[in-house]
C-alpha atoms as one frame of an Amber mdcrd trajectory, in Angstrom:
protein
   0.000   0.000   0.000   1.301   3.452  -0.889   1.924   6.217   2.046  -1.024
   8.612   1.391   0.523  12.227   1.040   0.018  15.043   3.418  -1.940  17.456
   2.253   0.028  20.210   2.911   3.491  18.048   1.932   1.913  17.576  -1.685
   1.088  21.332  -2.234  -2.782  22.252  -3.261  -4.150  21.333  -6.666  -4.548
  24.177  -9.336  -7.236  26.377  -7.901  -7.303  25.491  -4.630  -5.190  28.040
  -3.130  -5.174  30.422  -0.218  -4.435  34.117  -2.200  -3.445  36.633   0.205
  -4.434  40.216  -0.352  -2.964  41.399   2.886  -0.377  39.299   4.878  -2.385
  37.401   7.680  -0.439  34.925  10.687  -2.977  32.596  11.226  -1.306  32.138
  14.882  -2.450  35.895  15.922  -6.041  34.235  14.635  -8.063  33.367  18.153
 -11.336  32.902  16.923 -12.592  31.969  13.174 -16.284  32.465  11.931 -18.002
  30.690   9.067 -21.103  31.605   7.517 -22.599  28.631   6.031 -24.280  28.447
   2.558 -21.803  28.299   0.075 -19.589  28.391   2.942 -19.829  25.399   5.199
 -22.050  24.337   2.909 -21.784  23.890  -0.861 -24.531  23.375  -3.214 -24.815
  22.305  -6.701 -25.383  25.687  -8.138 -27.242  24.827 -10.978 -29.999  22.439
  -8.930 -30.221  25.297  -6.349 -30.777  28.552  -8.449 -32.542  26.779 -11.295
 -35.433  25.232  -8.255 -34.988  28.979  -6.862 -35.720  30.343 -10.284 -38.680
  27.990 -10.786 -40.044  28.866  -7.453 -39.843  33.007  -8.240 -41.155  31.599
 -11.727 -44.419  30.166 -10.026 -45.104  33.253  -8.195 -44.730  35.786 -10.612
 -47.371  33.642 -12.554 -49.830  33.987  -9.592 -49.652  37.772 -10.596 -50.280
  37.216 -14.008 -47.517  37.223 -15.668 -46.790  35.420 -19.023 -43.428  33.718
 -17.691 -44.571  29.960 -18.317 -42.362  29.810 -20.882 -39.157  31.092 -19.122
 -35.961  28.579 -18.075 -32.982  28.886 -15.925 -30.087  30.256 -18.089 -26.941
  29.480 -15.530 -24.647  31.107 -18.136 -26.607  34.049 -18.668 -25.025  36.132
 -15.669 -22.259  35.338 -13.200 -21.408  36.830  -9.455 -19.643  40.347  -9.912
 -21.946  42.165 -12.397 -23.958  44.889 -10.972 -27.554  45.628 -11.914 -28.283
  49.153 -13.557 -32.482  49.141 -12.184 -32.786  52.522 -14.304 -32.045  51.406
 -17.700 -32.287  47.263 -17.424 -28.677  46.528 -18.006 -26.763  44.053 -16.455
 -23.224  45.534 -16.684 -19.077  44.269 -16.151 -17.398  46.812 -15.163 -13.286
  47.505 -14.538 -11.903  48.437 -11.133 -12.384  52.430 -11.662 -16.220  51.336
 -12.395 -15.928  52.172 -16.143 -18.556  49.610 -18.144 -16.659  47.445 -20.290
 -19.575  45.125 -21.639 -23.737  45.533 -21.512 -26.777  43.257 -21.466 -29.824
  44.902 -22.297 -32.834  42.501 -21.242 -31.074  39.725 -22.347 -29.355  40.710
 -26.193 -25.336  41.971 -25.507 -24.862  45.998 -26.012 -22.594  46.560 -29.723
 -19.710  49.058 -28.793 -21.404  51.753 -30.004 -24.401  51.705 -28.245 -22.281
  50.573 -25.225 -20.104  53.983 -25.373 -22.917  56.177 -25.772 -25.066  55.292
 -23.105 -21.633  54.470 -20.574 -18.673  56.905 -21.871 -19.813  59.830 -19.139
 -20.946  57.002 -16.563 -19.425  55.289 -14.125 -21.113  52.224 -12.414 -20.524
  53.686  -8.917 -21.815  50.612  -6.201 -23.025  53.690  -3.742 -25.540  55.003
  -6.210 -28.719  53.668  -5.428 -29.621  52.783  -9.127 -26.432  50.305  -9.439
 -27.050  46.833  -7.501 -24.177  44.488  -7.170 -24.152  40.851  -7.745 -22.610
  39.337  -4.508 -22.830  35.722  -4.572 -23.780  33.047  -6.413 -27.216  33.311
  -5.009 -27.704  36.104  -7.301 -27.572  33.853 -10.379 -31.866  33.039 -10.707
 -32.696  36.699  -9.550 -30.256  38.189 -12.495 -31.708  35.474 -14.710 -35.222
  36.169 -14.321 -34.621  40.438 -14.615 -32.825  39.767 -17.565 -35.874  38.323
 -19.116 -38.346  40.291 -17.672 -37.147  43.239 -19.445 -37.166  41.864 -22.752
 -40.655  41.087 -22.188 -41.662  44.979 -20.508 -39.492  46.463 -23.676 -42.290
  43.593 -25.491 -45.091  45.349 -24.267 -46.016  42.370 -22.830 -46.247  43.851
 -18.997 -47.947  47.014 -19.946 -50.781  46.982 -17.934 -48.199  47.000 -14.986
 -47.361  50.100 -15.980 -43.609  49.327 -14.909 -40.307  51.047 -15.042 -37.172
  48.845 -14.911 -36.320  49.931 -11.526 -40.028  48.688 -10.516 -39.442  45.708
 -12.149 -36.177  45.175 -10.435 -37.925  45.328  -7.228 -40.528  43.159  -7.791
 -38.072  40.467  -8.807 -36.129  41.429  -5.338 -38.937  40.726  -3.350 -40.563
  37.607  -4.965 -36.994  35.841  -4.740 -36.301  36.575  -0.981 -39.853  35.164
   0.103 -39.126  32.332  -2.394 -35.416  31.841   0.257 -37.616  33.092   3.232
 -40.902  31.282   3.447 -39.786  27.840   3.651 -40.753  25.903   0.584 -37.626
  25.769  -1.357 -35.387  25.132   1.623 -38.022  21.975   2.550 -37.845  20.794
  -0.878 -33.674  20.752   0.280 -34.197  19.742   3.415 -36.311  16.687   2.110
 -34.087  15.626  -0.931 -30.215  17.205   0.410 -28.297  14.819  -1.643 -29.890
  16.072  -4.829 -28.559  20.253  -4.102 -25.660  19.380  -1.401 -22.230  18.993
  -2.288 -20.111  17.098   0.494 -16.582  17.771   0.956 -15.137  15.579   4.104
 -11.938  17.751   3.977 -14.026  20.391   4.855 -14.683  18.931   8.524 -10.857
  18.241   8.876 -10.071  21.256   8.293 -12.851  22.950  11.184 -11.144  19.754
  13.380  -7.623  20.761  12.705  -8.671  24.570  13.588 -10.655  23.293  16.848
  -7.631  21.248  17.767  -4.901  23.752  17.120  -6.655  26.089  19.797  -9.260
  27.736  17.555 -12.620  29.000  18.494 -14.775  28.173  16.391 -18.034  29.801
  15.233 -21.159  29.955  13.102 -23.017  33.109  11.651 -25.501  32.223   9.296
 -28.748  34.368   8.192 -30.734  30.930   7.720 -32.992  29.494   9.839 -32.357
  27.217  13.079 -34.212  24.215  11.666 -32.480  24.523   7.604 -29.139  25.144
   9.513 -29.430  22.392  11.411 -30.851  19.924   8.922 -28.310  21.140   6.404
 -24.728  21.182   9.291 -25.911  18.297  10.231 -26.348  16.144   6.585 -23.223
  17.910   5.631 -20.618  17.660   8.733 -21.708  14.248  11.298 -21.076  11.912
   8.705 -17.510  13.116   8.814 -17.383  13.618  12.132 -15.470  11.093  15.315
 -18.521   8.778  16.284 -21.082  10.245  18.703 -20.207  13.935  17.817 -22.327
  16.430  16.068 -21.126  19.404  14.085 -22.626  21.685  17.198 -19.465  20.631
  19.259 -17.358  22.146  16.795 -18.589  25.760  17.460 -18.655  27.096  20.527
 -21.407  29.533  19.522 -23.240  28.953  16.291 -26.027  32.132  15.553 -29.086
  31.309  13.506 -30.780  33.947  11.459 -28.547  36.780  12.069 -29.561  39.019
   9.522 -26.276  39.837   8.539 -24.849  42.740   7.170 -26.876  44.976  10.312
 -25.785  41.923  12.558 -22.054  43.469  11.921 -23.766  47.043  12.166 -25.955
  47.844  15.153 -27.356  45.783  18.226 -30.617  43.748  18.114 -32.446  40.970
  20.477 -30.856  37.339  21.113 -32.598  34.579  21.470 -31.359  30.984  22.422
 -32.789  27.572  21.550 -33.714  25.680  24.168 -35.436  22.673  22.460 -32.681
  22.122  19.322 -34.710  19.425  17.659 -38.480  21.394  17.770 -36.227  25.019
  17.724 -37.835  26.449  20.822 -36.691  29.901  21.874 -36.504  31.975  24.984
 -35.002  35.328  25.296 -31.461  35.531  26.084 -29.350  37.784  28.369 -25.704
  37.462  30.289 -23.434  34.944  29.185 -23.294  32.768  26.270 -23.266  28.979
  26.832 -20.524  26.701  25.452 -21.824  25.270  21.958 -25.315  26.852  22.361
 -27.476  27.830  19.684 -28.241  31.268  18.679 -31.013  32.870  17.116 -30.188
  37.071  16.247 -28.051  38.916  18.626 -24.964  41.189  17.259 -21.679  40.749
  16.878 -20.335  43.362  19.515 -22.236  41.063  21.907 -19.975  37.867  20.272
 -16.895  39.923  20.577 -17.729  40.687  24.436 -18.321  37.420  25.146 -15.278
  35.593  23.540 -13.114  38.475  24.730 -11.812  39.214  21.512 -12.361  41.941
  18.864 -10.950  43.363  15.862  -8.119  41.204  13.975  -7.869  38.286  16.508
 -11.389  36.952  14.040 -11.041  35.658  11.194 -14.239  35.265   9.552 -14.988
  33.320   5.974 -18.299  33.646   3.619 -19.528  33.893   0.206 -21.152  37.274
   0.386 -18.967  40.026  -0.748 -20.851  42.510   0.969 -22.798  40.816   3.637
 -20.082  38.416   4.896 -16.539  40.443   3.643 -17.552  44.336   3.064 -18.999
  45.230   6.031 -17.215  42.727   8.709 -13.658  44.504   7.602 -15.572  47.695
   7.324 -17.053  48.000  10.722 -15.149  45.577  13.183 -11.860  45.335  11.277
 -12.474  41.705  11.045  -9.775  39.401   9.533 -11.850  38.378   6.027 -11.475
  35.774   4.082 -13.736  35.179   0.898 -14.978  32.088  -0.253 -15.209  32.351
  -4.353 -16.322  29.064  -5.551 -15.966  29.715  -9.335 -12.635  30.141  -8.401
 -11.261  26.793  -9.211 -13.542  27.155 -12.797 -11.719  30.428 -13.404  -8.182
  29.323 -12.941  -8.464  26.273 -15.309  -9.968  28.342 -17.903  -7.100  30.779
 -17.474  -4.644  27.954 -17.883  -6.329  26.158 -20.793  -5.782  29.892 -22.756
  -2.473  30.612 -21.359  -0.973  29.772 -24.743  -3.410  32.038 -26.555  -2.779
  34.425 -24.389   0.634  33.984 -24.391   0.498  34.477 -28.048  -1.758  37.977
 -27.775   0.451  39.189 -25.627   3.796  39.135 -28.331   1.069  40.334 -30.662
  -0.078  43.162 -28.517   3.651  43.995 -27.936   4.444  44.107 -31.962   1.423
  46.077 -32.415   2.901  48.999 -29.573   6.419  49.138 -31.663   4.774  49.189
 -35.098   2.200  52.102 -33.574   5.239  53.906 -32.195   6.955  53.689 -35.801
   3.510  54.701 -37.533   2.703  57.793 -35.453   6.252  58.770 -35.459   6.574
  58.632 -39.429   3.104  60.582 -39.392   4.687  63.173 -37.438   7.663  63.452
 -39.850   5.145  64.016 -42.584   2.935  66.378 -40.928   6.322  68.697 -39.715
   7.653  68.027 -43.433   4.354  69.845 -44.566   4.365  72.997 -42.563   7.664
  72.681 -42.311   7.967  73.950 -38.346  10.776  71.600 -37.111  12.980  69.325
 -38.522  11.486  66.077 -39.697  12.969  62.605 -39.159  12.657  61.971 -43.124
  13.968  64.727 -45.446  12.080  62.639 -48.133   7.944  63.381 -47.748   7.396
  60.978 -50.657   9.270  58.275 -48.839   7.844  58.757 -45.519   4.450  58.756
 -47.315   5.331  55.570 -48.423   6.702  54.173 -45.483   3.735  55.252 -43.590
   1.491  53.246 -45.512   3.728  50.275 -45.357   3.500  50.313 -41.560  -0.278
  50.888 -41.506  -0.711  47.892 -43.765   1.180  45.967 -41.448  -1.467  46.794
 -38.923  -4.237  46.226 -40.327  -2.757  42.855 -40.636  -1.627  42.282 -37.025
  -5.147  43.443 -35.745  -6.448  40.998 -38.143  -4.503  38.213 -36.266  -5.412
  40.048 -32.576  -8.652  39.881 -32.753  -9.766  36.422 -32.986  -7.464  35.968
 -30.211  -8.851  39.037 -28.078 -12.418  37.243 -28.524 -11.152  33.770 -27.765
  -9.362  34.862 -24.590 -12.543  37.162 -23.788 -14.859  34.119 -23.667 -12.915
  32.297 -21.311 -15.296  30.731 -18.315 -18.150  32.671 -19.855 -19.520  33.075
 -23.175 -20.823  36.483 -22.551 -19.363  37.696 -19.870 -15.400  36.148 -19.620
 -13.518  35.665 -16.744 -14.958  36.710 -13.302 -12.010  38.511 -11.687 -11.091
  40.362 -14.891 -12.586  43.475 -17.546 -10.527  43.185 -20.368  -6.918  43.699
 -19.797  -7.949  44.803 -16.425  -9.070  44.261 -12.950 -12.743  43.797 -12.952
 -15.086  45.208 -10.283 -15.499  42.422  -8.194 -11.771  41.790  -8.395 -11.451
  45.537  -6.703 -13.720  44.672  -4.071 -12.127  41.177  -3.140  -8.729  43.573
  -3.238 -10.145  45.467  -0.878 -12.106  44.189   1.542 -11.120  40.120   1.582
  -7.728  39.440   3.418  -7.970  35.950   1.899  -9.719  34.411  -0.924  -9.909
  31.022  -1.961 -12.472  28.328  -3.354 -13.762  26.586  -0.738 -13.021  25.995
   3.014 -10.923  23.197   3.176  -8.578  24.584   0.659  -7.132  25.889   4.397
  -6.244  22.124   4.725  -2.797  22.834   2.269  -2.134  26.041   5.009  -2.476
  24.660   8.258  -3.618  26.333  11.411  -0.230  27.792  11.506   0.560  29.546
   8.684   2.032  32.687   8.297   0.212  34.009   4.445   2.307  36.305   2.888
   0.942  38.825   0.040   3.073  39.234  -2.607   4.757  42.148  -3.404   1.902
  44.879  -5.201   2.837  45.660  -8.967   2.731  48.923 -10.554   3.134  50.227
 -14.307   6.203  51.628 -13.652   7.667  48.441 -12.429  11.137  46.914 -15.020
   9.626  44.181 -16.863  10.596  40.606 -16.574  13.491  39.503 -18.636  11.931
  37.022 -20.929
């Protein structure tokens, strides 16, 4: 029998790193929080948010709607695009928040209509007609706006007499009953194997964090009954025999309404009955591995005696998990980014064509500099107001069209390998953490606010409990260029 290989001895496969943003010694860490879906807990993203979409489907019918004939496109949008409610675009923006591609309803913007309704706009996440797409929850709710508006640009909700901004609400507030009044999540809770997916090395990890001296804890804005039903299908099947997953945590919080649980106080409950969820009011200390309903996260940090950067704390949500822990409690953040390991092995697959539009990109900058500068000669030639680099206009005129032909040329060769490298993990849409050449959006807001990133939990399995994660050094334009 072969030795099996340490995980951390045998390195992490592609994609399942821990990327540092901001250097983080896991042996400062005291306490570590976990949200749990797409956490803890990782569905099957197409079973979830297509049964999601059909559920928001069935009760937009009840209003009358004609959306019978709608489906689940899982391709149509992606986490990271943000929502324009005034004009019914679904946009990718860069880092500065400059819109780099458009969906209108659900037909792509051309470039022209894309720089005149975006040139002297900036997708700005504070403005209250921009909505961002924070995790991968978002996917049936972006779906079904997408196809709502082609069918109010139809004509086919007239008698609504809706505005996209109306109709983005609507669609708001029909998907968070469908997550908040309990069918969907009982469909899950009746049939877990079909929308779970288990990861055992998930578990080990939490044990190796428990062991090493960690406290652990849950904050998750589902319900005590889904939480449990879903922890416990997920984690006691891994776990030493006669052990639940509650003995990991030594406070797990049910329905914490997170972001305002980071933000401002509000009632705590406990449950004193864990199998029939019956609550009483809560007030002094918290009991070790009890069960939480509400409460705030001031009262957590009081309680555990710790605050600040001795948590680390690990979710899905950009905003509701990463933004507003860092923001307000200067949380330790790490994000969990699913697609990650999706985006990295699309990246790799078109590393050659990349490669390749990269040389290209840098023959096309030395040919441009030899075409404007030949221009220049001819237009000082003309009006003769400095010396030129070509006494000759006639054969700078000629060389000038030599070199332009040249381009033409070498864009012909760029762009079929600009579009194939732009359709990499996404048809419409590309990669996630990139616009173009540059950052995208959500890549400046995992910059920012997530110490840590990675694809799932138990990527922390190839880390330790011990680790000290370095960031590497920050690049800037300026910086000399590799020797190649």
């Amino acid at each position: 029998m072969s030795e099996a290989k340490s995980p951390v001895a045998s390195g992490p496969p592609p994609g399942r790193g821990l990327y540092c943003n901001r250097t983080l010694n896991l042996k400062s860490i005291k306490v570590v929080g976990f949200d749990m879906d797409y956490t803890l807990v990782q569905y099957h993203t197409k079973d979830w948010e297509k049964r999601a979409y059909e559920h928001l489907r069935a009760r937009l019918q009840q209003r009358g709607w004609p959306v019978g004939g709608l489906e689940f496109d899982a391709a149509l949008v992606m986490r990271g695009l943000i929502v324009d409610i005034e004009r019914g675009n679904i946009l990718k923006a860069n880092r500065f928040g400059y819109v780099k591609q458009a969906m209108h309803g659900t037909r792509m913007l051309e470039f022209d209509a894309l720089r005149r309704t975006y040139s002297r706009t900036m997708a700005e996440l504070a403005l209250s007609r921009y909505r961002f797409m924070n995790t991968l929850f978002s996917l049936s709710e972006g779906c079904m706006y997408a196809q709502l508006v082609d069918l109010l640009d139809r004509g086919e909700l007239a008698s609504e007499h809706l505005g996209y901004r109306e109709l983005y609400q609507i669609v708001r507030d029909n998907i968070d009953a469908t997550h908040t009044e309990g069918e969907l999540k009982a469909e899950v809770m009746a049939n877990p194997e079909r929308f779970v997916e288990l990861d055992p090395d998930t578990v080990l990890a939490l044990l190796d964090l428990h062991h090493a001296g960690k406290r652990l804890v849950l904050i998750t804005n589902s319900e005590w009954e889904y939480t449990q039903a879903m922890m416990q299908f997920a984690f006691d099947r891994f776990l030493p025999a006669g052990t639940t997953w509650r003995e990991l945590f030594e406070v797990s919080v049910c329905s914490a309404r997170k972001p305002e649980y980071f933000e401002r106080a509000a009632p705590l409950f406990e449950v004193v009955d864990q199998q029939l969820g019956l609550l009483r009011p809560h007030l002094g200390a918290l009991k070790n591995h009890g069960c939480y309903l509400g409460g705030h996260a001031t009262l957590l940090e009081q309680q555990l005696g710790v605050s600040g950067d001795e948590i680390l704390y690990l979710g899905d949500h950009m905003f509701g998990d990463v933004h507003v822990s860092k923001s307000v409690l200067r949380w330790r953040t790490c994000l969990i980014l699913r697609e990650l390991e999706d985006e990295i092995a699309a990246a790799e697959r078109l590393a050659p064509s990349q490669a390749e539009l990269s040389r290209r990109m840098a023959e096309k900058e030395q040919l441009e500099g030899r075409y404007y500068a030949l221009r220049l000669a001819v237009q000082r030639h003309k009006l003769g107001y400095a010396p030129s680099v070509d006494a000759d206009l006639e054969s700078a005129a000629k060389n000038l069209g030599v070199v332009r032909t040249a381009l033409d040329l070498l864009d012909a060769r760029i762009g079929p390998l600009a579009e194939k490298t732009g359709r990499a993990l996404n048809d419409r849409w590309g990669l996630l953490m990139r616009a173009g050449n540059d950052k995208s959006q959500l890549a400046r807001q995992v910059e920012r606010y997530a110490d840590v990133y990675t694809s799932r939990v138990s990527n922390f399995l190839f880390a330790t409990p011990f680790a000290y994660l370095r960031s590497p050094r920050g690049s800037l334009p300026h910086d000399p260029q590799p020797v190649e």
